[in-house]
N, C-alpha and C positions, 0 to 999 in steps of 0.2 A: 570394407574400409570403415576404419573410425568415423563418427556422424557428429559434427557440433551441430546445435543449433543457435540462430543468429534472431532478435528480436529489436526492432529496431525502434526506438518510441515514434512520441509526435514532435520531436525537433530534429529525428533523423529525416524523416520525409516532408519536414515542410513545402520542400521547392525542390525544383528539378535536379540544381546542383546536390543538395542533400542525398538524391536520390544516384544521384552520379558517384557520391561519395561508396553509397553503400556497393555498388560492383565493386570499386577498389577495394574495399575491404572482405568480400565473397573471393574473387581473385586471387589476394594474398595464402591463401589456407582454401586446398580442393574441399578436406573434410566439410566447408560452411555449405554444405548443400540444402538446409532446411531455413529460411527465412520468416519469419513473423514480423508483420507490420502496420503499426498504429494507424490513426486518423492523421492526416498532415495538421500539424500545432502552430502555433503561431512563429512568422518572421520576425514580428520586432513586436513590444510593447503594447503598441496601439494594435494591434492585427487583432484577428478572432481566430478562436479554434473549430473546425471543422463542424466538432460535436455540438457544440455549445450552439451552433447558427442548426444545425439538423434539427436537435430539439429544441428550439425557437421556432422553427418550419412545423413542423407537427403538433406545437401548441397553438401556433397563431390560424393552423387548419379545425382545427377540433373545435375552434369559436367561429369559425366560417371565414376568417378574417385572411385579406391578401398576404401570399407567402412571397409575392414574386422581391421583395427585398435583399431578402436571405437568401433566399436560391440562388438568387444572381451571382452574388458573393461566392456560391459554394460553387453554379455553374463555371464561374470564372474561374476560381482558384484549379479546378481541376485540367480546365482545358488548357488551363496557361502551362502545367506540369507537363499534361500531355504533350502538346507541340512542341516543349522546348526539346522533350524528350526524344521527339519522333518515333513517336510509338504507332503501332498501323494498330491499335485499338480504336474500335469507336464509339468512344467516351462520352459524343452526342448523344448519341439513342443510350445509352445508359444511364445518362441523366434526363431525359428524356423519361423514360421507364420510369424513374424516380418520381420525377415532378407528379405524371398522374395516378401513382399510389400513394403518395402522400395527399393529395386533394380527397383519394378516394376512402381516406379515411382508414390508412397502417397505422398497424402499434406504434408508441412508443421506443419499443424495443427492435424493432425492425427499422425504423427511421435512423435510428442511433447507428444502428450496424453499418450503415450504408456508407459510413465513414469510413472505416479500415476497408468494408469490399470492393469500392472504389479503388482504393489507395493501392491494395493488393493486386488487383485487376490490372494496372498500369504498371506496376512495378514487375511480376511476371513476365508482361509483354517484354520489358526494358533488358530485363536478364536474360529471357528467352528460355523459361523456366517453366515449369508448370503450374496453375491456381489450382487450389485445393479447397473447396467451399469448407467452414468451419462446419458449417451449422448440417451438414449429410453425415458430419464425422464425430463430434460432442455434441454429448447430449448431458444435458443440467435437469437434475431431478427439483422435486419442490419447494425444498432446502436452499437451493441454488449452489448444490454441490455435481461436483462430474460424476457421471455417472461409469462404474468401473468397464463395463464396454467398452468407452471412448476409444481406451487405448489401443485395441486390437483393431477397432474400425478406421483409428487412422493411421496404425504402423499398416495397414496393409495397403491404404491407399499413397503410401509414402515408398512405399519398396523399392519403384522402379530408380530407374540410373538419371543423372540429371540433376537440375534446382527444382526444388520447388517454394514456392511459397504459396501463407498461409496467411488470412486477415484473422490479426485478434481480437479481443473483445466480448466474440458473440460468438454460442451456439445454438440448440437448437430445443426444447421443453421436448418432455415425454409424445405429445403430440404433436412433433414437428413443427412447432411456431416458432420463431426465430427469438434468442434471449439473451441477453446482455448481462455480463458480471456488472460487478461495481467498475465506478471508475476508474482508470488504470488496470484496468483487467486484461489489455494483452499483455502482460507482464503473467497473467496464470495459463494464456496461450500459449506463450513460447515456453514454459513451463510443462505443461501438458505432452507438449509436443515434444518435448526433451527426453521427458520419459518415454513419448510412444516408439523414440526411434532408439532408443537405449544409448543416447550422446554422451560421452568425454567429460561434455562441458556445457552449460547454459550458456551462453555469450549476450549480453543484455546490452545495446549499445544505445547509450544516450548524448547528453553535451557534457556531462560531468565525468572528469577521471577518477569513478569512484565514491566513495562514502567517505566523507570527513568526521570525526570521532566529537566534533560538536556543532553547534548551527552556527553557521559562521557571521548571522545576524546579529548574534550574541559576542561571541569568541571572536577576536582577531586571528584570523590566518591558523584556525585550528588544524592540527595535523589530520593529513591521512589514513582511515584505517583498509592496512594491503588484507590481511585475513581477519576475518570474522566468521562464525559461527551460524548456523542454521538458528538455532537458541536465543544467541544473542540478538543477532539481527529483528527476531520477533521481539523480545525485548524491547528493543528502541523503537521497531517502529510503532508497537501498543503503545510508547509512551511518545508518540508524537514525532517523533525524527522523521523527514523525508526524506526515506529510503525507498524499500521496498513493499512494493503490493504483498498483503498478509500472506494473504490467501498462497500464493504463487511459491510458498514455499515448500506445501505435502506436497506436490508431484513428485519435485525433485528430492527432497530429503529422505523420502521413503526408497529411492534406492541412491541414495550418495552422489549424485551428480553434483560435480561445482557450477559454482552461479560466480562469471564473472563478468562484474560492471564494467562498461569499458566506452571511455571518449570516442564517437565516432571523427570528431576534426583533428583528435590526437590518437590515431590507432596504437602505438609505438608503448604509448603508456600504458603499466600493468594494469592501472584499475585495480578494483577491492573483488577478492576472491571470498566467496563463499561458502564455508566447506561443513562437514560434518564433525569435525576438529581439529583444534589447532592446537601448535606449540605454545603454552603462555608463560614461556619462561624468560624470555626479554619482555612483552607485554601484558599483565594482565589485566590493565581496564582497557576493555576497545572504543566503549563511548559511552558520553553524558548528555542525556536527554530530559526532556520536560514539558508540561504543559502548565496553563493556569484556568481557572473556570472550575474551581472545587469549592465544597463546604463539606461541614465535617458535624454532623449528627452525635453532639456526647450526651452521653445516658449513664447516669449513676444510680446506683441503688446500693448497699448494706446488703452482706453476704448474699449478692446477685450468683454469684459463684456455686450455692449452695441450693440456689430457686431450678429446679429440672427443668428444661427446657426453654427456659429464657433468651439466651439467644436466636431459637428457633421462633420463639411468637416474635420478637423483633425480624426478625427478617420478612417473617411471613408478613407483619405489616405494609413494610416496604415494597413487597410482591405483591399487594393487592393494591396498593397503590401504580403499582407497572413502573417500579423502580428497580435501577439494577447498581450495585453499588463497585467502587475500586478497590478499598481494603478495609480491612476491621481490625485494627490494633484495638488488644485491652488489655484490662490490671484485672484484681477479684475482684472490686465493686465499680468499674467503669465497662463500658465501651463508646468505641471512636469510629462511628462508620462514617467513611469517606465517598461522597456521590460526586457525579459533575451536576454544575450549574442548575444543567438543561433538562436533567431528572424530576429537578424539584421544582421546576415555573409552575408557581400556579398550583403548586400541591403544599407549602410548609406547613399552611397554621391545620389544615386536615391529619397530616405527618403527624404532628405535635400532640393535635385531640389524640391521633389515636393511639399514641405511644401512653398518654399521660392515662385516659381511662383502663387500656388494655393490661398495663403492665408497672401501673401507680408508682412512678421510679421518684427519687429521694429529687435528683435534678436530671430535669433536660433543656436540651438548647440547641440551635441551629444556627451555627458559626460563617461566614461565609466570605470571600476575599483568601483563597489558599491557592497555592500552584507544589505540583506534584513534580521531583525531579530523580530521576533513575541513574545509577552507575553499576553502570554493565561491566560482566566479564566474569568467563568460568574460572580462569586461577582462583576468583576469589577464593573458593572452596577451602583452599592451601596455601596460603598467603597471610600468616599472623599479621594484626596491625592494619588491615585495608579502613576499618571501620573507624581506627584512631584516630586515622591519618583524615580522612574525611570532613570526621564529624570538630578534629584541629583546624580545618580548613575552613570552615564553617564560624568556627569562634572566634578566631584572629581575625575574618571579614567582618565582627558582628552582629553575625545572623542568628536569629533564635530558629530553632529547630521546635515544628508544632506535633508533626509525624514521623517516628519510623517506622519501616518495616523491612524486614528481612526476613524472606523464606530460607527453610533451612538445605535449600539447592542452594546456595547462596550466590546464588548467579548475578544479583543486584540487590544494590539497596537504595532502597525508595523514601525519601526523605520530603515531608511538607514543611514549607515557608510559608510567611504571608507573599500576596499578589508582589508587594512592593519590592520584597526582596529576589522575585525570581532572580531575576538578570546577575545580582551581584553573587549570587549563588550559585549559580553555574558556572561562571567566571571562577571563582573561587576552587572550585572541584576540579573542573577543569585544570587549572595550575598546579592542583595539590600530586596530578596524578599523569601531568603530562608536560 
């Protein structure tokens, strides 16, 4: 039988109903037999997340200091799940267990976990499915990449007939210690996991129908994007869109599975499909994305062009200082490297020494107040005019243009404002191309 796999965040399991929701949608489609699921997230505003009170427990143990605050909170949230549930789990001595290895002085990354294994634990009971420990089956090398095993060790623990489900988040270090992706990393679990059982389909169920093609903080009532690109999608989200966990994209892209986002309170809606390509011939920008918190490094020198290696003792500077930078546009006697903010605290006027001794440039200077903004999409490639239309959008709004850049994939073009003008810059792009 075809195998989807189903990843639920932390707004699918906040509370019991949440959790009631997810059988109905297991229910609707036999294929959903593989389940991933997060830490339970917050109910309303004021609430806390799971994670965030765990490691609050495990820092406020490491200073010796009372955890019973937190605990309470987490004790309670669970047990409140459980009973509503009726689950014949018993979630006491599991928390229990908890409480005296967090006293006894667990990792970090073991504490954290304890979020989704919980969360998983109860939720198998509820479907009557089977738990599947992450951390026996993924193993993260030192890199904090999967390691290529994983797959075979948990397609074989997956084979049988049945649900099962799987807590994300966490597996397990070359030596069996329990280890934690980044945050938002059951999003590279149900990913993993998609690939291990060769699924259809990644089914990634959150409270959003989907990916909007801009921040709707920004944008008014930005359109939806239904298809989008493995490519693109890392696009937006390098440049800041809250989409998808980076990482979570090689499992599935290396064999084509679609990744589709999908409301758990509105199942009915398609959600934003994933794929390895798409049609761009009604669409070709899928989104406009951005950040701010740049500065931009210019270094001028007279036939710099001509000096061997120049570019290369510039960056090595920068390397030695433990800087890593976003682009380098330049002319024959400029360059414009672009950093964030947080690169340079505390390093410019060193930056400055060492560029001006090292490489004696005509001028330099360290610019700062810039925000970086991207427009996505593969049509561009074949699409005379994208860049016209753009950088016209940009002038009729008033906006001066500090940066561009465009690789010759031409999959986006990355254009720097000042701070002041993000917003009306986005706005602007936005309308020119949707």
């Amino acid at each position: 039988m075809e195998a989807v796999v189903c990843k639920f965040g932390g707004s699918s399991v906040a509370d019991a109903e949440c959790i009631r929701n997810i059988l109905s949608v297991v229910q609707l489609d036999p294929r959903r037999r593989f389940v991933v699921v997060s830490a339970p997230g917050k109910r309303s505003k004021a609430d806390k997340k799971i994670t965030d009170l765990l490691y609050l427990c495990h820092e406020l143990a490491g200073q010796e200091l009372d955890i019973d605050g937190p605990f309470h909170l987490i004790r309670d949230r669970y047990l409140e799940i459980a009973r509503d549930l009726e689950v014949g789990l018993d979630v006491e001595k599991l928390l229990g267990a908890l409480d005296k290895e967090i006293r006894a002085g667990a990792s970090p990354d073991f504490v954290a976990s304890r979020g989704e294994y919980l969360c998983a634990r109860i939720v198998a009971d509820f479907l009557q499915g089977t738990f599947v420990e992450a951390a026996d089956h993924i193993t993260i090398d030192g890199r904090g990449l999967v390691m290529e095993g994983s797959y075979k060790k948990l397609a074989a623990a997956l084979s049988g007939e049945g649900t099962y489900v799987i807590p994300g988040f966490y597996g397990a270090s070359l030596e069996g210690e329990v280890r934690t992706f980044s945050r938002g990393g059951s999003d590279i679990t149900g990913a993993i996991t998609a690939r291990a059982v060769s699924a259809v389909v990644y089914e990634n169920w959150t409270d959003v129908s989907g990916f909007l093609m801009s921040d709707p903080n920004i944008v008014v009532n930005p359109k939806p994007m239904r298809t989008v690109t493995y490519r693109e999608i890392r696009e937006l989200a390098y440049m800041g869109a809250n989409v998808f966990h980076e990482d979570a994209i090689f499992p599935v892209s290396r064999e084509r599975i679609p990744i589709n986002i999908r409301n758990i309170h509105y199942p009915k809606d398609p959600g934003t499909v994933i794929v390895d390509q798409r049609d761009t011939k009604d669409r070709v920008v899928v989104g406009i994305a951005g950040k701010t918190g740049f500065s931009i490094i210019f270094v001028e020198k007279l036939l710099m062009n001509r000096q061997l290696g120049f570019g290369r003792r510039l960056f090595s500077i920068l390397e030695t200082h433990g800087i890593s930078f976003e682009h380098a546009p330049s002319g024959i006697d400029t360059m414009s490297i672009v950093v964030a903010d947080s690169q340079l605290e505390g390093k410019k006027e060193r930056v400055l020494e060492d560029i001006k001794r090292q490489l004696e440039p005509d001028r330099v200077d360290i610019s700062s107040g810039f925000a970086l903004i991207a427009t996505v999409g593969e049509g561009m490639a074949y699409r005379p005019g994208i860049a016209a239309r753009l950088f016209a959008a940009l002038a009729n709004a008033g906006i001066n243009i500090r940066v561009i850049d465009q690789g010759s994939s031409e999959i986006n073009i990355i254009v720097g404002v000042e701070t002041a003008d993000f917003e009306n810059a986005v706005r602007a792009i936005y309308q020119a191309f949707c």
